[in-house]
C-alpha positions as CSV (number, residue, x, y, z in Angstrom):
1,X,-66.3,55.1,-84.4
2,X,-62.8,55.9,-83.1
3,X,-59.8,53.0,-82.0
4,X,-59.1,52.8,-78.5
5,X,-61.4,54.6,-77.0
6,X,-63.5,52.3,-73.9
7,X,-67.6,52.0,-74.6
8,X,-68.1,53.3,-71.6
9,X,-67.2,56.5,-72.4
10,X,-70.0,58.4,-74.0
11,X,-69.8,61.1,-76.6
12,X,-71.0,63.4,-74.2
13,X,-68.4,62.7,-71.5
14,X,-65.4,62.8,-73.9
15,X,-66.1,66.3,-74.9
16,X,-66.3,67.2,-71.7
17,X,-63.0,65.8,-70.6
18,X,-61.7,67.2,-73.8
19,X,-62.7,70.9,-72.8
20,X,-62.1,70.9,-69.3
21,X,-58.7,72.9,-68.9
22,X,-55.6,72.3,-65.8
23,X,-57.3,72.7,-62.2
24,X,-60.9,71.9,-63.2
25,X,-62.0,69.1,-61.7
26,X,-64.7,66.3,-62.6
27,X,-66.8,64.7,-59.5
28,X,-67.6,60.9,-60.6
29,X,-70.5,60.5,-58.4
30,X,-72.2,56.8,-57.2
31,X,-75.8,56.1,-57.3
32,X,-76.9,58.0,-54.2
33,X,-75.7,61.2,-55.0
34,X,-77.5,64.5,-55.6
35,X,-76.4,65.0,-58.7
36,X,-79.3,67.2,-60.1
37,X,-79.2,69.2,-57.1
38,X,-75.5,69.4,-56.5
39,X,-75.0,72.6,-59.5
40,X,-72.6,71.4,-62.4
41,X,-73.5,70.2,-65.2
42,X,-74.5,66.2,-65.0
43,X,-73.8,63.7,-67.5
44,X,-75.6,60.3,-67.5
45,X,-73.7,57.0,-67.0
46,X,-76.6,55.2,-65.5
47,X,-75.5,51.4,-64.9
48,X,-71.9,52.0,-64.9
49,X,-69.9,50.9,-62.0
50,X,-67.7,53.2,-60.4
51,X,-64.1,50.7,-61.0
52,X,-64.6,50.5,-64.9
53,X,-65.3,53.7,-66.3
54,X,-62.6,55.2,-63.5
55,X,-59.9,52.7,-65.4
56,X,-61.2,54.3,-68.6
57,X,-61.1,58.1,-68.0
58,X,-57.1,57.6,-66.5
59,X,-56.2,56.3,-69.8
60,X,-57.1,59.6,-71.2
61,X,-57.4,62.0,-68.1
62,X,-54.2,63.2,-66.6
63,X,-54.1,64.2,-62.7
64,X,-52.6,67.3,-61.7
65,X,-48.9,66.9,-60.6
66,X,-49.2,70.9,-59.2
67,X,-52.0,70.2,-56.9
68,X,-51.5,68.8,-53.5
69,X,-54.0,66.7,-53.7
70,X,-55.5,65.3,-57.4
71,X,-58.0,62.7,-56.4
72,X,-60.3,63.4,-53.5
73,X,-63.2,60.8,-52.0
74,X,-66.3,61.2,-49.6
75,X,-64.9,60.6,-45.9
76,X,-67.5,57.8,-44.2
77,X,-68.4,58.0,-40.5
78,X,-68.3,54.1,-40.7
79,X,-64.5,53.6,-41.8
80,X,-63.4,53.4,-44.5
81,X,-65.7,52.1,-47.9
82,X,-64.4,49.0,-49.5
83,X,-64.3,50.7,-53.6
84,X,-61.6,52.3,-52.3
85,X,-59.3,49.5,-52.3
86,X,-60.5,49.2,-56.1
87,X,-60.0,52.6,-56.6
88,X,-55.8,52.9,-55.2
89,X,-55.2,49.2,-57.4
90,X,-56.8,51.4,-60.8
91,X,-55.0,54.6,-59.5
92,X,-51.5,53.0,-58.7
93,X,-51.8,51.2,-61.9
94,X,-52.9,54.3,-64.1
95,X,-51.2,57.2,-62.3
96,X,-47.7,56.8,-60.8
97,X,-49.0,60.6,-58.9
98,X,-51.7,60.2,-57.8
99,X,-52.6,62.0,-54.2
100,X,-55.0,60.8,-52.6
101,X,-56.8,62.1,-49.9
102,X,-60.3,61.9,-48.2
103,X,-62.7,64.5,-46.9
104,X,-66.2,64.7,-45.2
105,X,-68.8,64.5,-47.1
106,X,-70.3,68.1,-46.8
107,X,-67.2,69.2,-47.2
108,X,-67.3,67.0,-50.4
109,X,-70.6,68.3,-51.3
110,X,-69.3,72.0,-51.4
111,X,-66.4,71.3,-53.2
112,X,-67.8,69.2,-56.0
113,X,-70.9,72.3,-56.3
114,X,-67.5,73.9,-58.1
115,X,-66.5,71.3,-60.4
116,X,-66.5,71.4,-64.3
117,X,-69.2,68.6,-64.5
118,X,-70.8,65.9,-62.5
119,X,-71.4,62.0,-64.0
120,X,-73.7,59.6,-62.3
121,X,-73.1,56.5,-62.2
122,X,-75.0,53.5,-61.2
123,X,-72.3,52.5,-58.5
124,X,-74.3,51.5,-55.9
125,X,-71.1,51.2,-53.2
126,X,-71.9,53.6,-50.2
127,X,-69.3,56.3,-50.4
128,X,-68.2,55.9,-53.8
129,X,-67.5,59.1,-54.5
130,X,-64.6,60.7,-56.3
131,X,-62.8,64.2,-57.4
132,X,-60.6,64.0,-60.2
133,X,-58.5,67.3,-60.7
134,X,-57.2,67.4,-64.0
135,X,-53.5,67.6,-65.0
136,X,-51.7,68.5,-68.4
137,X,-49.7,66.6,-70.9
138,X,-46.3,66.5,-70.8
């Protein structure tokens, strides 16, 4: 058991945050998404909401100051998703840099088939989907 760490982060998903290196990115995926078809490796959060264990990884993950963006979501053809208003209140609050921006959802697709890992959530908001690029400690 370790201090200060959130339950709902899993053994599995620490070690991977722990071994992914600056650049790599980690695709925090809501309930709809192809995870098991979509190529990284997936990690299981099944009944997690998208909100909570987003607050948890930025307490630990940092975003990449370098990149021009660090935090990318799935553009929807029917405006823009609610959970994202959740999302900038946890981002602004967790990570002063945080650039945000949104792209379409194949576009998404492809660019999450290259990502260090996938987790899949039980967030059943449409469009909840999110690219975190990680940073390094200063």
């Amino acid at each position: 058991m370790l201090k200060g760490i959130s339950p709902l982060l899993s053994p599995e998903l620490l070690k991977v945050l722990c071994e992914m290196g600056h650049g790599d990115e980690i695709v925090l995926a809501d309930a709809n998404y192809p995870v098991c078809s979509s190529g990284p490796k997936v990690i299981r959060a099944d009944g997690l909401a998208m909100p909570g264990l987003l607050e948890a990884i930025l307490k630990l993950f940092p975003l990449d100051t370098y990149a021009k963006e660090n935090v990318i979501l799935m553009a929807s053809n029917e405006g823009r998703p609610e959970i994202w208003d959740k999302y900038e209140e946890i981002l602004k609050a967790s990570e002063e840099d945080a650039r945000i921006t949104a792209i379409e959802r194949f576009d998404f697709y492809r660019r999450a088939s290259n990502a260090y890992a996938v987790v899949a959530t039980g967030e059943r908001a449409l469009y909840a989907n999110i690219i975190l690029k990680k940073g390094v400690i200063k």
